[in-house]
C-alpha positions in Angstrom: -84.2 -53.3 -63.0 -85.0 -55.7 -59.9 -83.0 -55.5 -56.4 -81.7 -59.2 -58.0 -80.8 -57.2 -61.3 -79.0 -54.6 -59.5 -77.0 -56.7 -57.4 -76.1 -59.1 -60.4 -75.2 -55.8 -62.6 -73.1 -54.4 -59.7 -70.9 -58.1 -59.1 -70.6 -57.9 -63.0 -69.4 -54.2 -63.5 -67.0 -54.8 -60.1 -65.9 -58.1 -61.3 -64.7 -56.1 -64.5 -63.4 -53.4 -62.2 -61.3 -55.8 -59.9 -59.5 -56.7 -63.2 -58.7 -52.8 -64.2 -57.6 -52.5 -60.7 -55.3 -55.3 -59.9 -53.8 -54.3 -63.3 -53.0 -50.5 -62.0 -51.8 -52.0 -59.0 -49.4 -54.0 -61.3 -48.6 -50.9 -63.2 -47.9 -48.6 -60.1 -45.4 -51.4 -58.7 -43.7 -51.0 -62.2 -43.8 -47.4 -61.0 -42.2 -47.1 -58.0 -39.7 -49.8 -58.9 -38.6 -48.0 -62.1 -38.9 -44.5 -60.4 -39.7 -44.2 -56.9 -40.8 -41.0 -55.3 -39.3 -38.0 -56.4 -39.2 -34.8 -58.8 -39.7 -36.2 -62.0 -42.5 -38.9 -60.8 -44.1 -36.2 -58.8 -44.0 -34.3 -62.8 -45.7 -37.1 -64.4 -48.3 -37.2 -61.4 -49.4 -34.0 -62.3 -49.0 -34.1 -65.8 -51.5 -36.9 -65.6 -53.9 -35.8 -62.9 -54.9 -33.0 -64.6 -56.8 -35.1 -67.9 -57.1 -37.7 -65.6 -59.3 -35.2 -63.9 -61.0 -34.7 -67.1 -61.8 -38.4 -67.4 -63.1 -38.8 -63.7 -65.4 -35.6 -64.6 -66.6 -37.3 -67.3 -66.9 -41.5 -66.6 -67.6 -41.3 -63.2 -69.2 -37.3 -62.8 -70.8 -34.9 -64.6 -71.4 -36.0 -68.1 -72.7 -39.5 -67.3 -75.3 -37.7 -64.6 -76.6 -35.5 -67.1 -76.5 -37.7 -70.5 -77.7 -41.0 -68.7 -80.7 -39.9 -67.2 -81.6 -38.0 -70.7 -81.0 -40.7 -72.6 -82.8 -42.8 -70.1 -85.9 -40.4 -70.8 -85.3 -40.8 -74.6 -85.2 -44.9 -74.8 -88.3 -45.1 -72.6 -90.5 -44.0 -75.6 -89.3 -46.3 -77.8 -88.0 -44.3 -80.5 -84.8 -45.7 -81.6 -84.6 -42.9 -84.2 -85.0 -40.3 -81.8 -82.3 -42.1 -79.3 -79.6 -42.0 -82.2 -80.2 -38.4 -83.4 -79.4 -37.7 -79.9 -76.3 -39.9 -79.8 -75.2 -38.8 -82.8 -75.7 -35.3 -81.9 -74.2 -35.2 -78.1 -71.5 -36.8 -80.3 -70.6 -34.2 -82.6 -71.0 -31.3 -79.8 -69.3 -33.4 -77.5 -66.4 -34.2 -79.8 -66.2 -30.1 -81.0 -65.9 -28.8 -77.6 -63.2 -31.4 -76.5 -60.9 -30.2 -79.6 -61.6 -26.7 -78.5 -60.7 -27.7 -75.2 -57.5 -29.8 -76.1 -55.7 -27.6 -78.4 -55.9 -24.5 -75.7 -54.3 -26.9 -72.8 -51.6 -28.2 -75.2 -50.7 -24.5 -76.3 -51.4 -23.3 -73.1 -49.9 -25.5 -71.3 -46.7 -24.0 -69.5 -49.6 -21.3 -67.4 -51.8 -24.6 -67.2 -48.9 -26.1 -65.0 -47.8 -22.9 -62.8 -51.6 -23.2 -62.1 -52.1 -26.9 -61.2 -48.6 -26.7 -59.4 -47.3 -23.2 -58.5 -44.9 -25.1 -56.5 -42.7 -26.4 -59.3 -40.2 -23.7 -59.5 -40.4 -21.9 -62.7 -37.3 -22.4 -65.0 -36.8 -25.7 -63.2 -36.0 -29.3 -65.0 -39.5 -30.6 -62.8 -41.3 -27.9 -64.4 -40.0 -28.0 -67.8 -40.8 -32.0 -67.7 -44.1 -31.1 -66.5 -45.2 -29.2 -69.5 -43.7 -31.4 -71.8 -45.4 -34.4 -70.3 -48.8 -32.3 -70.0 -48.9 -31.4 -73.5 -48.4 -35.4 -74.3 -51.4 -36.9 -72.0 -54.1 -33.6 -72.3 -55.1 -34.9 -75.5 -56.4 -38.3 -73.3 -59.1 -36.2 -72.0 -60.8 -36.0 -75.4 -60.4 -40.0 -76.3 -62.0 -40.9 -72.8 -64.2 -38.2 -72.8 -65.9 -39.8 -76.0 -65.0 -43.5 -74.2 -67.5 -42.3 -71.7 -70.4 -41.2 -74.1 -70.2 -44.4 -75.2 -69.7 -46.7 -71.9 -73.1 -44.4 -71.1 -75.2 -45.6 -73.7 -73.8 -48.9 -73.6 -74.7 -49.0 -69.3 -78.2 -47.7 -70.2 -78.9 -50.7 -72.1 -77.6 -53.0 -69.7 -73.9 -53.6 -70.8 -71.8 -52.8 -68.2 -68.8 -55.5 -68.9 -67.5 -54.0 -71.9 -66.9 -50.0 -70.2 -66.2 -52.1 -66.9 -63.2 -53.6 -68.7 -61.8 -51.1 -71.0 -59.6 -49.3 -67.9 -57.6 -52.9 -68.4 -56.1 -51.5 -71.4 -55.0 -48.2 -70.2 -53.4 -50.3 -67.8 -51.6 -52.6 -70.4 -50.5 -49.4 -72.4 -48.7 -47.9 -69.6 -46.9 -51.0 -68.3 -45.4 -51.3 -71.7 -44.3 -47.8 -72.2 -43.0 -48.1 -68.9 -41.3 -51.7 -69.1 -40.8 -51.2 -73.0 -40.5 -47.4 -73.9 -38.8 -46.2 -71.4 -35.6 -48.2 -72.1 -35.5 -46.7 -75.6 -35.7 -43.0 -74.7 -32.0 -41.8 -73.6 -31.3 -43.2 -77.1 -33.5 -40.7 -78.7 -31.2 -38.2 -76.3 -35.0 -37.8 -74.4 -36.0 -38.3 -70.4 -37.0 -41.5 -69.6 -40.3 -40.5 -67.8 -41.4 -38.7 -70.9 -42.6 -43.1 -72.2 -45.2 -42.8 -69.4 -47.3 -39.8 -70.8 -47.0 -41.4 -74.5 -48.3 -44.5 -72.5 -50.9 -42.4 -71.5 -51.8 -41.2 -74.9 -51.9 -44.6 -76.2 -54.0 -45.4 -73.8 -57.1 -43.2 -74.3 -57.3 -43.8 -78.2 -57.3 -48.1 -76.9 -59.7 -47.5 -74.3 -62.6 -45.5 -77.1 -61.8 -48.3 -80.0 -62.3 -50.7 -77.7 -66.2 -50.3 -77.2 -67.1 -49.4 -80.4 -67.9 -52.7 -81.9 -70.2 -53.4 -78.7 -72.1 -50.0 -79.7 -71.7 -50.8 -83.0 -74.2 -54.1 -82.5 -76.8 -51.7 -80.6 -77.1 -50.0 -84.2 -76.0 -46.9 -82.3 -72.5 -46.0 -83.2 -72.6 -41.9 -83.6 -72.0 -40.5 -86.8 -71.5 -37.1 -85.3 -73.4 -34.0 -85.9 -73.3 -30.1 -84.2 -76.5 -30.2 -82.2 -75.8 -27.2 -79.9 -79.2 -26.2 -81.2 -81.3 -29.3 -80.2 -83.6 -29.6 -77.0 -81.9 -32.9 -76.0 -78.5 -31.9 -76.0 -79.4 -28.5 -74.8 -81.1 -30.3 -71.5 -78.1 -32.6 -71.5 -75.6 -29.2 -71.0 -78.1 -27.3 -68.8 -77.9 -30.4 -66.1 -73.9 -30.7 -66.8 -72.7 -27.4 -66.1 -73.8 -27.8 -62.1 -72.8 -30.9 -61.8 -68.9 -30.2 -63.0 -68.3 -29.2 -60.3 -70.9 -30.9 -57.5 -70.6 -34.5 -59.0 -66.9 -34.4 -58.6 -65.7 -32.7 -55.4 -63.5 -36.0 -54.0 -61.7 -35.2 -57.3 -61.7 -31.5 -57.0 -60.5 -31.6 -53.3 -57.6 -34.1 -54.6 -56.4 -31.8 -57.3 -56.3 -28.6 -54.9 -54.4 -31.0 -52.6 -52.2 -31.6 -55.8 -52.1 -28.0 -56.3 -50.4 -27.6 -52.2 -48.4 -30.8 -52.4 -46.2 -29.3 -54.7 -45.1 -26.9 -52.1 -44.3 -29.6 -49.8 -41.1 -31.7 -49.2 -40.2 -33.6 -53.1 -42.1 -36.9 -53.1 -45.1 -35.4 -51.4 -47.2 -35.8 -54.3 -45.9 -39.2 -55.7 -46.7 -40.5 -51.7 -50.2 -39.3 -52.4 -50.3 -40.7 -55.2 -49.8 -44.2 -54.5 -52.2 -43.3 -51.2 -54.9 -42.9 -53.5 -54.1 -45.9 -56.3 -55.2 -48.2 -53.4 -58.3 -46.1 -52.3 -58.9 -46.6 -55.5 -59.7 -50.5 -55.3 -62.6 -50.3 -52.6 -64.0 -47.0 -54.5 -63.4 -48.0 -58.0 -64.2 -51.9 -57.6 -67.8 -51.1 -55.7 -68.3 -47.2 -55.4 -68.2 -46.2 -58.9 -69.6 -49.8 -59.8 -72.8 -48.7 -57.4 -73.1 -46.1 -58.6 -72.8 -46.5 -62.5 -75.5 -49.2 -61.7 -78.1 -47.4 -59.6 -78.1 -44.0 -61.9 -80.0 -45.4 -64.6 -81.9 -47.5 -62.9 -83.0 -44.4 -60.3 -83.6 -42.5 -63.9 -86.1 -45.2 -64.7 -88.3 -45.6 -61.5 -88.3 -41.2 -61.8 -89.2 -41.4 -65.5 -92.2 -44.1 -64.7 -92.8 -42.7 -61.6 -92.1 -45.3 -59.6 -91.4 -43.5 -55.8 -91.3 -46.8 -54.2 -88.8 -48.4 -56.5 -86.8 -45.1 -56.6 -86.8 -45.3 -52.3 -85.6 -49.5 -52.4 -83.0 -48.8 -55.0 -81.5 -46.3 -52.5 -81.8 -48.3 -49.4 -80.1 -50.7 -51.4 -77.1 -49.3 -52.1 -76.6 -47.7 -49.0 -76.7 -50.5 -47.0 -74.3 -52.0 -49.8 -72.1 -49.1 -48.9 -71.8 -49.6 -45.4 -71.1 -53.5 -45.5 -68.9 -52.6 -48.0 -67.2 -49.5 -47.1 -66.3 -50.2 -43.2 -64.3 -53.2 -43.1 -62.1 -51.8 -45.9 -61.9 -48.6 -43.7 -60.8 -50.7 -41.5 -58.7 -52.7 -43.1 -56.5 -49.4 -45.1 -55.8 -47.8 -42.1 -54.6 -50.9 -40.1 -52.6 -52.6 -43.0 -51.5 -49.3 -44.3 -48.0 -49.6 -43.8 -48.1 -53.6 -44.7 -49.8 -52.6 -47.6 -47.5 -50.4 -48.8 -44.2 -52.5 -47.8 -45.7 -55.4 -49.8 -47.1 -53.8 -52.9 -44.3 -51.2 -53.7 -40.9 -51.1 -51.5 -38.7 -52.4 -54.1 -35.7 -50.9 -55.7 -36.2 -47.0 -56.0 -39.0 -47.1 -53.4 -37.4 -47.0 -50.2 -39.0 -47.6 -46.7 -39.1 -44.0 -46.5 -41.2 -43.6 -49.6 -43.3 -47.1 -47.8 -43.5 -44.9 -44.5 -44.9 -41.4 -46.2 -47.3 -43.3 -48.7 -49.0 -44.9 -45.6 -49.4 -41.7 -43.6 -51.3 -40.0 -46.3 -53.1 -43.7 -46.6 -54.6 -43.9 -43.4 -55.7 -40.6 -42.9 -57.6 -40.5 -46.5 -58.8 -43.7 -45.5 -60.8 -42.8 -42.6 -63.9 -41.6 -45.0 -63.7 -44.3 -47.4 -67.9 -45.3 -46.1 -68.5 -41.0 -47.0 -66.8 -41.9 -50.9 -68.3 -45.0 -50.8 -71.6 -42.8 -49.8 -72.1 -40.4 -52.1 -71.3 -42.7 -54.8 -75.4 -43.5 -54.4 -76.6 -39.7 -52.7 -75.2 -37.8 -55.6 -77.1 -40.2 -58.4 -80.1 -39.9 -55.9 -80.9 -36.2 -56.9 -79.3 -36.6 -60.7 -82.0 -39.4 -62.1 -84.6 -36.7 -60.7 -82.5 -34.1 -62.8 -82.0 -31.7 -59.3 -78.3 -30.6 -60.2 -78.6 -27.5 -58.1 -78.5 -29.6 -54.6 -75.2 -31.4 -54.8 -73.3 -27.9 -56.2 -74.6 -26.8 -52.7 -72.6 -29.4 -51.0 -70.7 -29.5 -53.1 -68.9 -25.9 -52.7 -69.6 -25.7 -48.9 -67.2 -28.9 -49.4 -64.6 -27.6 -51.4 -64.2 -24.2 -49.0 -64.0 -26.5 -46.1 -61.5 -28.3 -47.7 -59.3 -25.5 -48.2 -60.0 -24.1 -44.4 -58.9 -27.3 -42.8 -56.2 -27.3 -45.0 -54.8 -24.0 -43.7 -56.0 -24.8 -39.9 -53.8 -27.9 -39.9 -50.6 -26.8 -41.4 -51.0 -23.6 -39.1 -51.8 -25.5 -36.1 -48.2 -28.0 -37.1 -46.3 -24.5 -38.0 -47.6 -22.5 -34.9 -47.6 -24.9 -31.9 -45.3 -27.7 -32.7 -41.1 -27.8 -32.5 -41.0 -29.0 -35.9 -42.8 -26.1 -36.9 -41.2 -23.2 -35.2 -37.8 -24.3 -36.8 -39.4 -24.6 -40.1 -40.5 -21.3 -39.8 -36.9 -19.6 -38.6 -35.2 -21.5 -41.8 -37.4 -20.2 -44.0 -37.3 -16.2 -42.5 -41.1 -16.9 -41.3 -42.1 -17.5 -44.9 -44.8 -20.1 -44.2 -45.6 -22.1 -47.9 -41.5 -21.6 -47.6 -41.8 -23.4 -44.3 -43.6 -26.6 -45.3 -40.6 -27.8 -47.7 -38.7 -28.4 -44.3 -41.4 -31.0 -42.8 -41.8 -34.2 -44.2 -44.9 -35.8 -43.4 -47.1 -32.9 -44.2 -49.1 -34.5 -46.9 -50.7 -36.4 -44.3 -52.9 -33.8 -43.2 -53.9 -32.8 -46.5 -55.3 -36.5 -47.0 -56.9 -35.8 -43.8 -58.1 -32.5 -44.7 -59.5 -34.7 -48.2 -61.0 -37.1 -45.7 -62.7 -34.4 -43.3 -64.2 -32.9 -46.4 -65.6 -36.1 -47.9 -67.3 -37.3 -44.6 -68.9 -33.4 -44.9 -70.1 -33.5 -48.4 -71.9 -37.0 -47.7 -73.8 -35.7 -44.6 -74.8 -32.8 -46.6 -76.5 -35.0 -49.5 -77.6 -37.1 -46.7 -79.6 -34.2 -45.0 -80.6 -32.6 -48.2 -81.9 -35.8 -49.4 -84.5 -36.6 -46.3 -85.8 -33.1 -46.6 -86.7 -33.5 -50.1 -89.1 -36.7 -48.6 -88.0 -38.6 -51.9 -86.1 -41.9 -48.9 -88.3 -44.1 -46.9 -86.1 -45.9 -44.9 -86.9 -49.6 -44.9 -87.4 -51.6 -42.1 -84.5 -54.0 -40.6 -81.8 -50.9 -40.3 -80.7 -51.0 -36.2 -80.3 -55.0 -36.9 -78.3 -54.0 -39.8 -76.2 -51.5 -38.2 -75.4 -53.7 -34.9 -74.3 -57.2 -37.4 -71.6 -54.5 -39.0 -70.5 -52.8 -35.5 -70.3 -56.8 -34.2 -68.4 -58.5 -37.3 -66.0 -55.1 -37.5 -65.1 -55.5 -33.9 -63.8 -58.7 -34.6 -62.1 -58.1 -37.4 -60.4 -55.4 -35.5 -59.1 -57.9 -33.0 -57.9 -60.7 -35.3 -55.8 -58.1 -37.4 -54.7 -56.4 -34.1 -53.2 -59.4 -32.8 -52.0 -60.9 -36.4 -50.1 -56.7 -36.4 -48.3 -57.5 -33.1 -46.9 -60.5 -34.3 -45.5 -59.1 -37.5 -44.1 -55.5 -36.8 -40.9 -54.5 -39.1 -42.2 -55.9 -42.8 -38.8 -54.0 -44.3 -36.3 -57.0 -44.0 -38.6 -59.1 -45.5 -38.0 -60.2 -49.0 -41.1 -60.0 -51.6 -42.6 -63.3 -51.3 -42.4 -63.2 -47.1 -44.1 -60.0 -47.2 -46.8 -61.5 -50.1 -47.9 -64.6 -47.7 -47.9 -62.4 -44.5 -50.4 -59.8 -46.3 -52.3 -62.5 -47.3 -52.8 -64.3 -44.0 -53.9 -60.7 -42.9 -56.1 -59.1 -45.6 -57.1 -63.0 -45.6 -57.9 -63.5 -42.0 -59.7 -60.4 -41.2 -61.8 -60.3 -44.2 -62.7 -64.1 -43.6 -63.6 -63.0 -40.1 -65.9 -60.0 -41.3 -67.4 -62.5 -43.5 -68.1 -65.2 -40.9 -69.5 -63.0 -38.5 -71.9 -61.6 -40.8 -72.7 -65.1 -41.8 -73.3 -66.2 -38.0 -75.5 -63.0 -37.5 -78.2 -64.1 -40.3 -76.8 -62.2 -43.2 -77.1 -63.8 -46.5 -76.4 -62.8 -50.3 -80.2 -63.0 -51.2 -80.8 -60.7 -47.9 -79.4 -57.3 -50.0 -81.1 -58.1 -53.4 -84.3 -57.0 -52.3 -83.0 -53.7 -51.9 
């Protein structure tokens, strides 16, 4: 695939993503309107992160970095009947170890939840919800497990609309369980929040039927067979097991945080929550569009042995990154609080709720260009089927995660007022402690952010010393035109801030026009002074 190709494949699969986006963002307003930010939502949030987890390991980690560059291997001999007896056979494995898998969280699933969130008091309503609502949604994880199988084969031939799109129903499924199920529930004498995990469930079995016909046209829909046994799937499991766990730490790190919000003050993990959804649009809408793109076409320029083309398609996307990934940086942690006011303050979701959401926001925030990152360092060493590397950064991650986890909350408990009468309510008890200070998930989106800025200097490090980057020439010019259009961007929302400072009186539609003007402004600004500097469209397609 050209530089061209890879641009016009990225603004394709974002394009598709911007729609599955703005239609969460649409389903988490529905949220916090219908719910808010408290013990039962902070149920479902769990309840759902945990396959949820499962689907992130599989669409956008581990699975698709070991299968894609496989089947990558496998199409560029020309075989088709060699490519299907390896679809049909990842199929059949895939499918068998996802039942296994499913039926032991669904029986399992009251320990499953004392381990994902020891901080739901056992016996409790919270945690009885929990597990009911857990053994709902786990059985998502296998429908998008097998969604992803086929939105790989489907991106290694070039279709990346189709899997691009299919989040859109997920979306659609849990806006009308929400809006149309939920209703309906107290008359079946059951809690209304128990209509969002059957939204959930709806959604994975949508989301799988939905590409089939498009897989059905490549002449490659699976009819599934065990294939433990065979070399293909056996390399395919070899380079997966690593990278579970090194392909995935952003999502690892959040469900640990998960694990220590539910300690915290009630809402904690609902606020991070809603932090996250709108990470989600710069990450989801380019960072996992990147890097879906660049895999397979890094796994082709390894598999013809093509070093140069393998060294442009990286330049490529990092510099796609970085133009990408610092403005919205920018932009989250400035508007954070706007953001939040305008998007979900309605109803149930008070300006408290607005307040905490944007704390955890604009820490998080800070490493959106390290997500944004390693969406293109972790494919860089996957095409060239290196799994090893990134499980190096990825644990020193993880560990790190956990340490500045406990520095921060001891440095709050230890050495702040706030702290020290925490710690005489609670007898001294310190995880006892934390349910006295609101505010607290903050640092655990910072400790997230810290983390993430760690694991992409890692890659980045381990990457030049394996000689496989040549940086290309132009990269101080590039550099300076980002510092010089951000600066500016940073004074026109600065001053657009000052004049609008309380956003809670506001009704809806004063609140919509305001965030306009200001996403508008400083994003037309960004744009303009890129433009002025000599930076055009057709300048990142060679790349």
């Amino acid at each position: 695939m050209s530089g061209k190709g890879l641009l016009r494949s990225t603004a394709v699969f974002s394009s598709m993503t911007f729609l599955s986006r703005l239609s969460g963002l649409v389903r988490d307003q529905i949220y916090a309107a219908v719910f808010g930010a408290g013990p039962a939502m902070d149920a479902f949030v769990v309840a759902f992160r945990i396959p949820n987890f499962m689907r992130r390991l599989s669409a956008e980690g581990s699975f698709s970095m070991a299968f894609v560059p496989v089947l990558a291997e496998y199409k560029a001999r020309g075989d088709q009947r060699a490519v299907k007896d390896l679809v049909d056979r990842v199929a059949g494995t895939l499918t068998a170890a996802l039942l296994v898998l499913t039926a032991v969280a669904v029986l399992a699933a009251p320990w499953v939840m004392r381990l994902f969130a020891p901080g739901f008091e056992v016996g409790s309503e919270q945690a009885r919800l929990a597990t009911e609502m857990l053994r709902i949604t786990f059985p998502y994880a296998l429908f998008i497990s097998l969604a992803s199988l086929v939105g790989g084969i489907l991106n290694t031939y070039g279709r990346f609309a189709i899997p691009a799109l299919s989040p859109v129903l997920m979306n659609v499924s849990m806006i009308a369980a929400a809006l149309w199920l939920t209703p309906l529930m107290p008359r079946l004498g059951l809690d209304p929040i128990l209509a969002l995990a059957w939204g959930v469930f709806a959604a994975g079995i949508l989301q799988l039927a939905f590409q089939l016909p498009s897989l059905a046209k490549l002449g490659l829909l699976p009819t599934p067979r065990w294939g433990a046994a065979d070399a293909g799937v056996r390399k395919i499991m070899k380079l997966m097991v690593p990278t579970l766990f090194g392909s995935s730490v952003a999502q690892v790190n959040l469900l640990l945080n998960t694990l220590m919000a539910s300690f915290l003050v009630g809402g904690s993990v609902t606020w991070l929550y809603y932090s996250d959804r709108l990470l989600e649009f710069p990450l989801g809408m380019f960072g996992v569009a990147i890097g879906t793109v660049i895999l397979p076409h890094l796994s082709s320029r390894h598999a013809s042995t093509d070093p140069a083309g393998f060294s442009k398609g990286l330049d490529w996307g990092f510099r796609l990154c970085l133009l990408i990934g610092i403005p919205a940086c920018i932009g989250l942690v400035m508007c954070a609080q706007p953001l939040m006011s305008t998007l979900f303050q309605y109803r149930e979701f008070d300006a408290v709720d607005t307040r905490m959401s944007s704390l955890s926001l604009m820490t998080q925030s800070m490493a959106v260009p390290a997500f944004l990152l390693v969406k293109v360092l972790a494919p860089a060493f996957y095409s060239r089927q290196d799994t090893r590397t990134p499980v190096k950064a990825a644990v020193v991650s993880v560990v790190a995660n956990a340490l500045f986890t406990a520095l921060l909350f001891a440095s709050v408990l230890a050495f702040t007022d706030a702290g020290q009468v925490a710690l005489a309510k609670s007898g001294g008890r310190w995880f006892a402690a934390l349910e006295h200070l609101p505010g607290m998930h903050a640092l655990l989106a910072l400790a997230i952010a810290l983390a993430g800025w760690l694991n992409a200097l890692q890659l980045w490090w381990y990457l030049r010393r394996a000689a496989v980057y040549e940086v290309q020439p132009g990269w101080r010019k590039f550099i300076r035109q980002i510092v010089v259009a951000s600066l500016a961007m940073i004074l026109v929302l600065t001053a657009l801030l000052w004049l609008w400072q309380d956003w809670t009186p506001w009704s809806w539609w004063q609140r919509g026009w305001r965030l306009a003007v200001l996403v508008g402004s400083g994003g037309a600004v960004y744009g303009a002074l890129l433009w002025l500097q000599g930076i055009r469209p057709h300048d990142l397609r060679g790349h």
